[in-house]
C-alpha positions, -999 to +999 in steps of 0.1 A: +086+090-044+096+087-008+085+057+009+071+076+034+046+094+006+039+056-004+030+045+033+005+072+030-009+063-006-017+030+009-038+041+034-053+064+013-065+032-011-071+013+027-100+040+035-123+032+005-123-006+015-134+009+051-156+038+041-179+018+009-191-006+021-210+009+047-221+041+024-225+035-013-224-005-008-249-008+022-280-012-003-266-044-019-276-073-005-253-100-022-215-103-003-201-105-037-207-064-037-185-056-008-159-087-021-153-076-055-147-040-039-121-055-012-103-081-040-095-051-063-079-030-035-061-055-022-048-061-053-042-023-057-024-024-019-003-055-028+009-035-062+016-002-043+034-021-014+056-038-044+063-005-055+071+010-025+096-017-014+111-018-047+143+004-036+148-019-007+172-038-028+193-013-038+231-013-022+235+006+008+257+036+003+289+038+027+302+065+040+337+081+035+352+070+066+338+032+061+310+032+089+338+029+116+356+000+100+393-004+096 
């Protein structure tokens, strides 16, 4: 996948965090509701971030003519 597709499977996960605690959260009156909700997608961002970067490491590829180099 492109990192660009993973950029946008982040925020996709990021909405939820935004979105449920107001909705389907807003009737539970302990904080360890909305908390459990954000720990497990930031876990879920941090995983998705590690996978996105995961190519980062890879050589980069050179062109024929040596990027201008003699």
């Amino acid at each position: 996948m492109t990192t660009a597709r993973w950029i946008g499977v982040v925020w996709l996960s990021v909405i939820p965090a935004i979105v449920l605690p107001f909705t389907l959260l807003s009737r539970v009156q302990a904080w360890y509701g909305s908390f459990l909700l954000w720990c497990v997608l930031g876990l879920m961002v941090i995983v998705l971030n590690v996978l996105a970067t995961r190519q980062f490491n890879a050589p980069a590829q050179r062109d024929n003519e040596g990027a201008g180099h003699e």
